[in-house]
N, C-alpha and C positions, 0 to 999 in steps of 0.2 A: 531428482534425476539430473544428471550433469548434461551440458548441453553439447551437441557434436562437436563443434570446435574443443571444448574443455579435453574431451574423452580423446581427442587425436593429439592433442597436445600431451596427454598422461601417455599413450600410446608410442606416440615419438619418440621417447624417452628409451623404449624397448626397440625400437627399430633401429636405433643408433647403436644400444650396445650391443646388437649384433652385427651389424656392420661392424664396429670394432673389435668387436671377438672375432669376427671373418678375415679382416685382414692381421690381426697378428697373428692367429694359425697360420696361415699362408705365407707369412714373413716368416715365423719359425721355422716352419716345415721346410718352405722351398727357397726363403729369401727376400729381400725387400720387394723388389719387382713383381716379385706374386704377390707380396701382402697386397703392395697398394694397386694391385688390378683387382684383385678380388675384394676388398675392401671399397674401391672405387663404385666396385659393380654394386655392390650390397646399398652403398650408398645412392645409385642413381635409383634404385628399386622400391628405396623409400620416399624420393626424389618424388616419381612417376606415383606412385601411390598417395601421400601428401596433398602433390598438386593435381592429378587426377581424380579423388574422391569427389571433389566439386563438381565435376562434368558427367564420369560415368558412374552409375551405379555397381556395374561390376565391381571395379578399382572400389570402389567404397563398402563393397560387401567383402574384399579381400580386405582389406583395412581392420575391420572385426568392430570399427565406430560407427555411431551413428546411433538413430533413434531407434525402437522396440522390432520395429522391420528389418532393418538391418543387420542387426544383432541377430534376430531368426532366424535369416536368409546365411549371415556367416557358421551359427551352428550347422545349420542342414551341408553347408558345403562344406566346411568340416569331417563331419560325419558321415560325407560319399568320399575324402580326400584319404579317411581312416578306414572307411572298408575295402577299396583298392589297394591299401599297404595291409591290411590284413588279409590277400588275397596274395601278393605277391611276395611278401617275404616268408610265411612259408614254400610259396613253390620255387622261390629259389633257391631257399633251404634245402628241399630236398632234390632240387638239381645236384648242388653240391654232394649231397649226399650219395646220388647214385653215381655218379664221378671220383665216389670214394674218399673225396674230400669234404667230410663235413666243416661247416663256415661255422664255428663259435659264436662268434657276432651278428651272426644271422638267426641263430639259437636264442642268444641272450634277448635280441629285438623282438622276436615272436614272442617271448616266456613275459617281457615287458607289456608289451601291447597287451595279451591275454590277459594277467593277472590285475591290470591299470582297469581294462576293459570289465569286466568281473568285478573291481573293487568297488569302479563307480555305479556300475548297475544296481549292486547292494546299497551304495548308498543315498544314491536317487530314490530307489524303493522306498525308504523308509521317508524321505522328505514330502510323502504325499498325505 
C-alpha cells in the first residue's frame, strides 16, 4: 500500500493537469486574462487542498488520498456528489424540455451518467 504522502504526490500530477486544461480552455475560448484567472483559480484549489489535507480531514477526504478511511469516506462523498447530479440533470433536462427547448448536452450527460452507472453496477456485481 502506498503511503499518504506517495498517493498525493501521484495525485498532484492529476490536479495540475487540470489546472492546465482549465486555463488553456479559458485562454482559447475567452482569451489570455481568462486563461490565467481560471487557471490561477484551479491552481490555488489544488494549493488549499495539498496544504490543507494535513490539518482538515474534510480537504483530505476531497483530496480522494490517504489511508483505507479516507479513501471510504471519499467514495461515499462521491457517490451523494453523483446522485445529486443524477437528480438534477435530468430535471433540468426536462425544464428544457417543457420550454420547448430540449438541451442535447443535457441528454448526452444523463444517457452518460446512466449507462456509466449501470455498467459499473454489472461490473461490481460480478467482483464479488
Amino acid at each position: 500500500m502506498r503511503s499518504a504522502p506517495d498517493s498525493w504526490r501521484g495525485d498532484l500530477i492529476w490536479w495540475l493537469g487540470i489546472a492546465a486544461a482549465t486555463g488553456a480552455a479559458f485562454w482559447i475560448g475567452n482569451g489570455p486574462r481568462a486563461g490565467l484567472i481560471a487557471g490561477g483559480w484551479m491552481l490555488l484549489i489544488t494549493a488549499v487542498v495539498g496544504v490543507g489535507r494535513r490539518w482538515s480531514d474534510a480537504i483530505r477526504i476531497v483530496g480522494g488520498a490517504g489511508d483505507e478511511r479516507n479513501r471510504n469516506l471519499y467514495t461515499r462523498a462521491t457517490a451523494v456528489g453523483g446522485s445529486v447530479l443524477a437528480i438534477a440533470i435530468p430535471g433540468w433536462w426536462l425544464v428544457t424540455v417543457a420550454r420547448g427547448e430540449p438541451d442535447r448536452t443535457l441528454l448526452a450527460l444523463w444517457l452518460l451518467f446512466g449507462v456509466s452507472s449501470v455498467g459499473a453496477a454489472v461490473y461490481y456485481s460480478r467482483q464479488s
